[in-house]
C-alpha positions in Angstrom: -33.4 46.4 0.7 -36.0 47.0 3.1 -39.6 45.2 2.6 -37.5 42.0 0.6 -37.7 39.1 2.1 -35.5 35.9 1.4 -35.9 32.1 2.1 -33.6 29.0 1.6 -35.8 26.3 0.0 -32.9 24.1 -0.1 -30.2 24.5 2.3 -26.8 22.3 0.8 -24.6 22.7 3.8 -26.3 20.5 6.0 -26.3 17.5 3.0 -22.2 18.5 2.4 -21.7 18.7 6.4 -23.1 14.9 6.6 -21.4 13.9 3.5 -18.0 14.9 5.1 -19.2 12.8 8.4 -19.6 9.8 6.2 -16.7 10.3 5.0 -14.4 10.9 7.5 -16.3 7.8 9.1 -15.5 6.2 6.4 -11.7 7.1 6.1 -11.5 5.8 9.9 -13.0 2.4 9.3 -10.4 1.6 6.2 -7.8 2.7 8.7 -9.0 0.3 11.5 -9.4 -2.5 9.0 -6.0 -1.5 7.6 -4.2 -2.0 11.0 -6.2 -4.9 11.5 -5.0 -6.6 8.4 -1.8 -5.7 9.0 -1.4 -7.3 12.6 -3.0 -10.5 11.8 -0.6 -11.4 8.8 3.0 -9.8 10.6 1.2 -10.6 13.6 3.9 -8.3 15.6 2.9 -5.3 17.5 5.7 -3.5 16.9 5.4 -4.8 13.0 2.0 -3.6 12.8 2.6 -0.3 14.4 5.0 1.1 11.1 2.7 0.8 8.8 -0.1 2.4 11.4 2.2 5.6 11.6 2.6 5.6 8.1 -0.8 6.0 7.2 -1.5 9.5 9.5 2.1 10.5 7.9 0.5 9.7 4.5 -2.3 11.8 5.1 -0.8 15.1 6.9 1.6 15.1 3.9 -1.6 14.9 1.2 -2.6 17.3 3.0 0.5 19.6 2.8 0.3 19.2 -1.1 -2.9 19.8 -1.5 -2.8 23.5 0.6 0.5 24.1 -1.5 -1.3 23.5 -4.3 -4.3 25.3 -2.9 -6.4 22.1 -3.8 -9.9 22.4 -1.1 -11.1 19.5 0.7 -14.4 18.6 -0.7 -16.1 15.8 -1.4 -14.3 14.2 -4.1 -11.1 15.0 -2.4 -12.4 13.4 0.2 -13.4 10.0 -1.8 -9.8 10.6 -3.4 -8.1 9.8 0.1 -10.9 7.2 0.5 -9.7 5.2 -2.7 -5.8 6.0 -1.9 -5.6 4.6 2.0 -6.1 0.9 0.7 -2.8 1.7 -1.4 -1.1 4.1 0.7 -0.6 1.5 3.2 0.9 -0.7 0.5 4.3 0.3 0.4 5.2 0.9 4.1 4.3 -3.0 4.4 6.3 -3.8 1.6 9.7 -2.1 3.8 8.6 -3.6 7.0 8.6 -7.0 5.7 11.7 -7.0 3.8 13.1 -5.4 6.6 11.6 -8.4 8.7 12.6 -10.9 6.7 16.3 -9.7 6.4 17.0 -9.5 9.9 15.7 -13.1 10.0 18.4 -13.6 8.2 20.8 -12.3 10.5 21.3 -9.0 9.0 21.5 -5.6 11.4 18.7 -3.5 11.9 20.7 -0.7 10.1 21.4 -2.8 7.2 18.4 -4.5 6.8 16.5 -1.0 6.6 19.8 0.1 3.9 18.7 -3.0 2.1 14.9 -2.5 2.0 15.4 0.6 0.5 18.1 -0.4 -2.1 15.7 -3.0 -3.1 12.2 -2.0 -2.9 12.1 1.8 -3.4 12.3 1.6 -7.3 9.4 -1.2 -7.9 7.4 1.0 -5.6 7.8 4.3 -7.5 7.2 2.0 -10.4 3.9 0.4 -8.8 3.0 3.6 -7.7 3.5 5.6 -11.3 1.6 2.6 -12.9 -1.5 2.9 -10.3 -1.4 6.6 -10.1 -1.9 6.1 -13.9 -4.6 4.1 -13.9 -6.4 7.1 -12.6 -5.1 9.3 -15.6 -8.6 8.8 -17.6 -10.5 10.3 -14.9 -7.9 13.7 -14.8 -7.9 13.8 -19.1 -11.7 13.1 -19.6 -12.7 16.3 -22.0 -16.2 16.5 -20.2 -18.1 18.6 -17.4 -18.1 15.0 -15.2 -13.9 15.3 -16.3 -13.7 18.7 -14.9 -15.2 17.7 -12.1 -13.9 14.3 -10.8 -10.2 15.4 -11.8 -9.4 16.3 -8.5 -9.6 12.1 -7.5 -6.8 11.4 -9.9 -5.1 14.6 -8.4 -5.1 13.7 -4.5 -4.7 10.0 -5.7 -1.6 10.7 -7.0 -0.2 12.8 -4.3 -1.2 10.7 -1.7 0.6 8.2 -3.4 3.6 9.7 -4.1 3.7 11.3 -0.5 3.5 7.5 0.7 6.1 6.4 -1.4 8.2 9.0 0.1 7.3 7.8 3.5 7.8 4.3 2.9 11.5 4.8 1.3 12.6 7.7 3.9 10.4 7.2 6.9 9.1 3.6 7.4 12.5 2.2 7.2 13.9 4.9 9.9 10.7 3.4 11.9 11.7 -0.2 11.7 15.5 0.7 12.8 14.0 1.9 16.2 11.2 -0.7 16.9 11.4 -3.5 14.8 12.1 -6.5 17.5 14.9 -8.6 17.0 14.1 -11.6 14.7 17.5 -13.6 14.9 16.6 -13.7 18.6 13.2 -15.2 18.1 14.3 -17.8 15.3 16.8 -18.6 17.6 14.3 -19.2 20.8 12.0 -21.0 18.2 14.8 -23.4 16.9 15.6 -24.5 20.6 12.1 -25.3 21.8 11.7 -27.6 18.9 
């Protein structure tokens, strides 16, 4: 009404929109270091680049849950996808190198990639059940700090899950296309020594 006057002593959103920054920042880094780690041990471009497409196909589908579940991004769901991109990677690395190491052995693109999923996408959903559990305290803690950090164990286990999916479905389409040729190269490396 008129002749009220209002002040902000303590404005959050500026504190929230730096938080996010960090963050995201933060997100980016793990994802650098990710692909780094990645292309020194498979030390393959094409190798390395699987598992790099896996990880924005990880995230776009966390995301998809979480609007279908009408989950907001916040902080802690932010931190969530923080904690999950060390893991989410995990599994796509798993199908590229069985995939790798069965073509060394002479098998087809096609059925090395049938193979890797015959044989890995099980223990994964199993790994990835056991670590999504490990966050289950977190979601089942009968407190305010419960209520509140729930939504970790929540995007934890969806980004999870959605990189499982990835992994079984996706990654070993990806390594059909542009995985190189391994028989070839054992071959070339045989006859120079």
């Amino acid at each position: 009404p008129d002749g009220v006057e209002y002040s902000i002593p303590y404005d959050t959103t500026e504190f929230i929109n730096r938080s996010i920054d960090e963050v995201v920042v933060t997100l980016v880094q793990a994802v650098g270091l990710v692909i780094l780690v990645v292309f020194l041990f498979l030390q393959n471009w094409r190798a390395t680049l699987i598992p790099t497409v896996a990880i924005p196909v990880s995230l776009v589908g966390t995301f998809a849950f979480m609007m279908m579940m009408d989950y907001s991004i916040n902080l802690i769901t932010l931190f969530g996808l923080v904690l999950a991109i060390g893991i989410v990677v995990d599994d796509a690395i798993i199908a590229v190198e069985m995939m790798a190491i069965k073509m060394e052995q002479g098998y087809s693109r096609l059925k090395a990639a049938g193979f890797a999923w015959q044989t890995t996408a099980f223990p994964m959903l199993t790994g990835t059940l056991i670590t999504a559990a490990g966050f289950l305290p977190i979601a089942t803690a009968q407190s305010g700090t419960g209520e509140y950090t729930r939504s970790i164990f929540q995007v934890v286990t969806i980004a999870l899950i959605v990189s499982w999916i990835a992994a079984v479905l996706f990654v070993p389409y990806l390594g059909e296309k542009l995985l190189p040729d391994f028989t070839k190269q054992n071959q070339q490396a045989a006859w120079y020594l």
